[in-house]
MIDOSE-1310 file (N, C-alpha, C; in nm, 2 decimals, decimal comma, always signed):
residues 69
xxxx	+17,57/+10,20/+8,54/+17,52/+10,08/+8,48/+17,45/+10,00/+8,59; +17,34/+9,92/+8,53/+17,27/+9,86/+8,65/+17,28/+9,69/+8,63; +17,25/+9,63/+8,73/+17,32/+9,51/+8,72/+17,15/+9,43/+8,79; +17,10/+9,32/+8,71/+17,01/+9,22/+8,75/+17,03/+9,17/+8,86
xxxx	+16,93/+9,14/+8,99/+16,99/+9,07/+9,07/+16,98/+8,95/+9,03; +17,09/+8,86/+9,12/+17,12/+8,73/+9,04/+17,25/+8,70/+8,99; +17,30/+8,87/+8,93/+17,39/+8,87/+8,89/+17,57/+8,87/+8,96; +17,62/+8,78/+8,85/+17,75/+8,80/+8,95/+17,78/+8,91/+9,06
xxxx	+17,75/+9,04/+9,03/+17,81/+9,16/+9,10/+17,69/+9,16/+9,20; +17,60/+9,13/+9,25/+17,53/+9,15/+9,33/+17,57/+9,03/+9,41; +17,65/+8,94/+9,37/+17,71/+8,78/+9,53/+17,62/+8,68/+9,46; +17,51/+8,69/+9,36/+17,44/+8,59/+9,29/+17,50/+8,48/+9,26
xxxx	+17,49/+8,38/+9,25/+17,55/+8,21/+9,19/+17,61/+8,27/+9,07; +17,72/+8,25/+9,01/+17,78/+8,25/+8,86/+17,77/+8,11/+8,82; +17,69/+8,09/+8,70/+17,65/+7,99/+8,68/+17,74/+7,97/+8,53; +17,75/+7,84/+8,51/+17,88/+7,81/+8,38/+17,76/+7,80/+8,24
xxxx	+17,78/+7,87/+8,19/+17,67/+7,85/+8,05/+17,68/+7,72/+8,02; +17,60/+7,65/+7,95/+17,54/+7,50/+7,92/+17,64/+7,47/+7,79; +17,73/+7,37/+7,75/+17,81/+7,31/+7,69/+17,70/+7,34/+7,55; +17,86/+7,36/+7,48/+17,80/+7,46/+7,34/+17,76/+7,34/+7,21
xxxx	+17,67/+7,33/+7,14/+17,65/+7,28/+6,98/+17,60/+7,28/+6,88; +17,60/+7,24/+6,83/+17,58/+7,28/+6,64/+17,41/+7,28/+6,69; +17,35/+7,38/+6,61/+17,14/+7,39/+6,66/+17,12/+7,25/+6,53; +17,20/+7,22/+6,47/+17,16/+7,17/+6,33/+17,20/+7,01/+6,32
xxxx	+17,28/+6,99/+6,36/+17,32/+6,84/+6,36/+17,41/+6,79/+6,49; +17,40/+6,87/+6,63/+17,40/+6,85/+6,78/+17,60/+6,84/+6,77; +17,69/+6,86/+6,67/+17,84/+6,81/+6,69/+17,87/+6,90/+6,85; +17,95/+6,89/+6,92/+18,00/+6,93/+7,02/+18,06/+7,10/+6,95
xxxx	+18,08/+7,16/+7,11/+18,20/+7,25/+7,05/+18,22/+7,31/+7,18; +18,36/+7,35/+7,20/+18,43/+7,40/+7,33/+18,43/+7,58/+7,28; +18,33/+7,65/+7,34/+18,29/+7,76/+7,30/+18,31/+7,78/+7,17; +18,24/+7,88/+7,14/+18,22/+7,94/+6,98/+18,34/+7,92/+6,90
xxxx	+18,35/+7,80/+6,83/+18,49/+7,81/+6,74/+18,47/+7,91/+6,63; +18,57/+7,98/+6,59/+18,59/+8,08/+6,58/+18,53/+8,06/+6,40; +18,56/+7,94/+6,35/+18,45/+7,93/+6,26/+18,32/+7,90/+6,22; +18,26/+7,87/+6,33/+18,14/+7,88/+6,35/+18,04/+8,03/+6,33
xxxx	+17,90/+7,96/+6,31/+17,80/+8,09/+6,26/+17,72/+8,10/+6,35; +17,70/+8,20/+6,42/+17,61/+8,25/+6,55/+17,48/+8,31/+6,44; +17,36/+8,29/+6,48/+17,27/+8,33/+6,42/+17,15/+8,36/+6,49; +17,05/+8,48/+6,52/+16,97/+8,52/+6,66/+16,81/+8,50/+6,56
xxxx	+16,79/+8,38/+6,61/+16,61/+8,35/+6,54/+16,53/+8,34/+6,65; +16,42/+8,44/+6,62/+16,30/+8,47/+6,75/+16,36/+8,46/+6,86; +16,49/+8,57/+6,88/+16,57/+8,59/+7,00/+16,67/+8,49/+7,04; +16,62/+8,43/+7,01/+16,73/+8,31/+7,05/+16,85/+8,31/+6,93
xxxx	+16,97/+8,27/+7,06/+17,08/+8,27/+6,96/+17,11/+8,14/+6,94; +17,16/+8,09/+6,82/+17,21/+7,95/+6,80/+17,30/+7,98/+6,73; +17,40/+7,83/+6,71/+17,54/+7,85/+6,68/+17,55/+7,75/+6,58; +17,60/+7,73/+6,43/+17,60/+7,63/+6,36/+17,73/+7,59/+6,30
xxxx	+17,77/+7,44/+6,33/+17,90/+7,43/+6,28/+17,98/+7,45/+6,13; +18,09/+7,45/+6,13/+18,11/+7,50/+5,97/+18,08/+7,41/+5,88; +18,04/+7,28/+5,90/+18,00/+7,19/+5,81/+17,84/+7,22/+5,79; +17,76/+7,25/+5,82/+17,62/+7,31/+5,83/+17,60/+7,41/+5,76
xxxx	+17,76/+7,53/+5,84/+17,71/+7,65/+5,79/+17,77/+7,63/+5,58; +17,88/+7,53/+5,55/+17,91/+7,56/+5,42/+17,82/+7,47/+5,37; +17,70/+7,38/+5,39/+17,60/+7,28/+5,36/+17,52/+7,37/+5,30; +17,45/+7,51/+5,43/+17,32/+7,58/+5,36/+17,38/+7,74/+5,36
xxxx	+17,49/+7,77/+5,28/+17,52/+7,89/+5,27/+17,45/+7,98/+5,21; +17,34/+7,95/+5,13/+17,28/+8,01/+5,07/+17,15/+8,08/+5,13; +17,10/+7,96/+5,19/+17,03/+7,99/+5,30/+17,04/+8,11/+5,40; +17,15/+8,10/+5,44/+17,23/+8,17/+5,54/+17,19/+8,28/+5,48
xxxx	+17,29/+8,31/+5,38/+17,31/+8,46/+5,34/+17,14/+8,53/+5,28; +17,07/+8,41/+5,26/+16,93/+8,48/+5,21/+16,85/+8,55/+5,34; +16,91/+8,50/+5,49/+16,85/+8,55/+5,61/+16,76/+8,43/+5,63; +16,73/+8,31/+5,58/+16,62/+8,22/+5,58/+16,62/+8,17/+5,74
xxxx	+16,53/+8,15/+5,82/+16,58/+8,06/+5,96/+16,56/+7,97/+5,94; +16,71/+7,89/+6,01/+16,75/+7,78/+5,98/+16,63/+7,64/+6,00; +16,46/+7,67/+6,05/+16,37/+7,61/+6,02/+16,35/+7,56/+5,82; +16,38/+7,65/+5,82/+16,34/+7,67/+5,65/+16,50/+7,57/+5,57
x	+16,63/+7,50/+5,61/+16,68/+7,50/+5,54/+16,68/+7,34/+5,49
């Protein structure tokens, strides 16, 4: 397996990923709560809280990005 330099295993900075939130209405969250909806639009991943995700479930499940909801 090969590893990016930069990366932990090469002595690179380990850097803390950027404090997690709803892409939809900014609520906080202490990593991915476990009810939360991870969703990957034009690569990018975003995370929506469960009051978002049961708001546009329809949405959701149609594949719409969350532009569209």
């Amino acid at each position: 397996m090969t590893s990016l330099p930069g990366d932990p295993d090469h002595g690179g900075p380990c850097t803390k990923p950027p404090p997690l939130a709803c892409a939809r209405c900014g609520a906080p969250g202490d990593g991915p709560p476990p009810t939360w909806t991870c969703s990957v639009e034009n690569g990018v991943r975003r995370y929506f809280c469960d009051a978002c995700c049961r708001e546009n479930l329809r949405s959701i499940e149609s594949r719409l990005d969350s532009a569209w909801w």
